[in-house]
C-alpha positions as CSV (number, residue, x, y, z in Angstrom):
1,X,0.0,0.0,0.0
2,X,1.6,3.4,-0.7
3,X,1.8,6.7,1.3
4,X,-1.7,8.1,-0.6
5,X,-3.5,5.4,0.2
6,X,-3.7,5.8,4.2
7,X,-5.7,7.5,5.8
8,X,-5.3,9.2,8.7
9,X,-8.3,9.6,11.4
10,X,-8.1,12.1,14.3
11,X,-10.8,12.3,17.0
12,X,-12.0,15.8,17.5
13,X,-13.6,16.1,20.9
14,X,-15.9,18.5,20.2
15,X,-17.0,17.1,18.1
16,X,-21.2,16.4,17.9
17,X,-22.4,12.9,19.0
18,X,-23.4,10.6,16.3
19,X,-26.4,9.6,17.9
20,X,-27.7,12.7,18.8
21,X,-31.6,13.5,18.0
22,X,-32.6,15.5,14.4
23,X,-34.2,18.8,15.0
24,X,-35.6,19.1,11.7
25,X,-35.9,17.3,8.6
26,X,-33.8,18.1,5.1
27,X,-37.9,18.0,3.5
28,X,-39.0,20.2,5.7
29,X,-35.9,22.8,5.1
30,X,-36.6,22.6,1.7
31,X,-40.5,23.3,1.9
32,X,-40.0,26.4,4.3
33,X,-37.2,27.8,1.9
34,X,-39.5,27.5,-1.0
35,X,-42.4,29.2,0.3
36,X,-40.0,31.5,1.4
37,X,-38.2,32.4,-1.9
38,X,-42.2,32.2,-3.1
39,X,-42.7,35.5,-0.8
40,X,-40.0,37.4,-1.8
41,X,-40.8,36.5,-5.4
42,X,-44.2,37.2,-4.8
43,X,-43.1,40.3,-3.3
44,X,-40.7,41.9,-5.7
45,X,-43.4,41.3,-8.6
46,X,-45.9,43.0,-7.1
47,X,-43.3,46.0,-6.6
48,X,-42.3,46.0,-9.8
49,X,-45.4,45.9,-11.0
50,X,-46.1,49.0,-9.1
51,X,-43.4,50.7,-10.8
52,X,-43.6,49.5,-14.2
53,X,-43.7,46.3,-15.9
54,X,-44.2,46.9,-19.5
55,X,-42.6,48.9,-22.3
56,X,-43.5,52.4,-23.1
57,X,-42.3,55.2,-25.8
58,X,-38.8,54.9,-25.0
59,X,-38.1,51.1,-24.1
60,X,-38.9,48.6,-20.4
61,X,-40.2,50.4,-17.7
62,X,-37.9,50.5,-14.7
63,X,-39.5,47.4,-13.2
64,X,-39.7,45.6,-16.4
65,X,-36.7,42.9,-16.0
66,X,-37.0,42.7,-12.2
67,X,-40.7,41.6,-12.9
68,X,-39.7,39.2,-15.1
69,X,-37.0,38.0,-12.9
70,X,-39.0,37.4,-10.2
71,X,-41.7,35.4,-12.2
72,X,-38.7,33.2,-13.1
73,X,-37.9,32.9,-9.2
74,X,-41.8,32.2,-8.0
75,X,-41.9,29.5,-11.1
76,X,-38.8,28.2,-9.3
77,X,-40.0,28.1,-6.4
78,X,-43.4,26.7,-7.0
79,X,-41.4,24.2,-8.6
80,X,-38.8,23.1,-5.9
81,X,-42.4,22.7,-3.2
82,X,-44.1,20.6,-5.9
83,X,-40.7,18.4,-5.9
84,X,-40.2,18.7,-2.0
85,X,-44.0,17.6,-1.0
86,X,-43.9,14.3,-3.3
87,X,-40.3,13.9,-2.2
88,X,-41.3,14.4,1.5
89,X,-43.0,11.3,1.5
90,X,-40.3,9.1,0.1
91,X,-37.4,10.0,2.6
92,X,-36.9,12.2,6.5
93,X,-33.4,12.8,6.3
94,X,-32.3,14.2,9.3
95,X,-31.1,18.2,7.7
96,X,-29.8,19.2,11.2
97,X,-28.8,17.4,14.8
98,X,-29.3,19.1,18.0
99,X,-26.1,19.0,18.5
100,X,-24.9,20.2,15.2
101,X,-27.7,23.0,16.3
102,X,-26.0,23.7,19.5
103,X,-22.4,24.4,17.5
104,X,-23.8,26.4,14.7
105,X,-25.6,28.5,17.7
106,X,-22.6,29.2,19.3
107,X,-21.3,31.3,16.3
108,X,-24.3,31.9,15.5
109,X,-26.0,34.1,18.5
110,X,-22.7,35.7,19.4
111,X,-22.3,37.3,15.6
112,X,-26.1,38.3,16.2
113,X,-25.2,40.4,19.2
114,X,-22.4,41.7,17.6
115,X,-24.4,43.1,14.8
116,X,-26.7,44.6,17.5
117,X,-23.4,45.9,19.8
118,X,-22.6,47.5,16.8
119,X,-25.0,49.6,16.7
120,X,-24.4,51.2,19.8
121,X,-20.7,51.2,20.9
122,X,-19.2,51.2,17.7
123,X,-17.7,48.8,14.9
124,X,-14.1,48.7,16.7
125,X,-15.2,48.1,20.6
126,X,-17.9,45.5,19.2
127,X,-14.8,43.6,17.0
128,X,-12.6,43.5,20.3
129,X,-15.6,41.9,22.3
130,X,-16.2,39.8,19.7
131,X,-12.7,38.2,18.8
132,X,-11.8,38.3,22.2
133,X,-14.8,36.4,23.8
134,X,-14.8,33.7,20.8
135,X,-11.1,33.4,21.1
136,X,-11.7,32.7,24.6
137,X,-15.2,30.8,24.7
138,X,-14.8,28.6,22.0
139,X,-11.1,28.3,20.9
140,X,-10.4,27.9,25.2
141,X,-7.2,30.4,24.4
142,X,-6.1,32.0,27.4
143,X,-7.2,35.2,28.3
144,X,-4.2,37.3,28.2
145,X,-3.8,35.6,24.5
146,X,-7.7,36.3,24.1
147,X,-7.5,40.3,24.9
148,X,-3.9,41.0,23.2
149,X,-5.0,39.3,20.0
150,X,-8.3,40.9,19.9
151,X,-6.4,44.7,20.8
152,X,-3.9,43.7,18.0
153,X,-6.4,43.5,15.5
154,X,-8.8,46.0,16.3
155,X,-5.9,48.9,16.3
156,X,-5.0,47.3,13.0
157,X,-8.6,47.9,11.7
158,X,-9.2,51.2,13.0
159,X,-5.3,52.5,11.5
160,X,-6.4,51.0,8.2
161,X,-10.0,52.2,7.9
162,X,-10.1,55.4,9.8
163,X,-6.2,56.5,9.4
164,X,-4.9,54.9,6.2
165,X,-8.5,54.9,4.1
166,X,-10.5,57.4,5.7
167,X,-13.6,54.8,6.0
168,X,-15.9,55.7,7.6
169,X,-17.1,53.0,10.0
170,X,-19.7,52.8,12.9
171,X,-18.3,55.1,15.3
172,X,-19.4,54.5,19.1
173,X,-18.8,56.9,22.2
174,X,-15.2,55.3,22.5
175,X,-13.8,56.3,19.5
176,X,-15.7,59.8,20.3
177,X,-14.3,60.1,23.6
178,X,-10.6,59.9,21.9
179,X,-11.8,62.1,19.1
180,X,-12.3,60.6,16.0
């Protein structure tokens, strides 16, 4: 047997347990995302309707190919729950475990809040929270390690963006306090 041919298995602790209980099935995924894309579908046709669907004097409306677009998504989509109900029947494929749930939640919920933390104290003081609490909460890097890595990188950001670029980013009381 040569070197390509082995295979080399690690165990990965945290990993999710194979026997652990679906959530939610792959048919049912696939139903809610179709009558989901049938929605937005659904709803961009009727607003480009509303702004013009047809040709005039001088050539399309402005909602002329968006219209048409989203007729070509709704078909889609009208297409993909046909398949997915008569599909549904055959198979329940497990789409997502609770614990494969649980992990995807944990990055999840945290880039959530730091959408919302955004918001109020800034792009910069939001990135250090959020490096430095994943660093520390999921990676189990200690928290000296944790807090310089997540200071290096936020100065970094903030001299390229607001020094090197002139960006303008989501400034919070922080960054007010020191000036910028």
């Amino acid at each position: 047997m040569s070197q390509t041919d082995l295979e080399i298995v690690v165990d990965d602790p945290t990993a999710p347990e194979e026997d652990s209980p679906s959530v939610v099935s792959s048919g049912t995924i696939e139903i809610f995302v179709c009558i989901l894309l049938l929605a937005l579908a659904a709803t961009l046709g009727y607003d480009n309707w509303r702004t013009g669907a047809s040709w005039d004097s001088t050539g399309p409306e402005p909602g002329y190919f968006p219209f048409y677009l989203s007729v070509i998504l709704g078909g889609g989509s009208l297409y993909g729950l046909v398949t997915a109900l008569v599909a549904r029947r055959a198979s329940s494929e497990s789409f997502v475990t609770r614990a494969q749930a649980r992990r995807v939640m944990a990055v999840f919920v945290p880039t959530l809040l730091f959408c919302l933390v955004t918001q109020f104290l800034g792009l910069y003081v939001a990135s250090f929270l959020l490096i430095a609490s994943f660093m520390r909460a999921i990676g189990k890097i200690a928290l000296w390690k944790s807090l310089l890595t997540a200071f290096v990188f936020t100065a970094i950001m903030f001299v390229t963006f607001d020094i090197a670029f002139d960006v303008i980013m989501p400034k919070g009381p922080l960054e007010a306090a020191f000036g910028h």
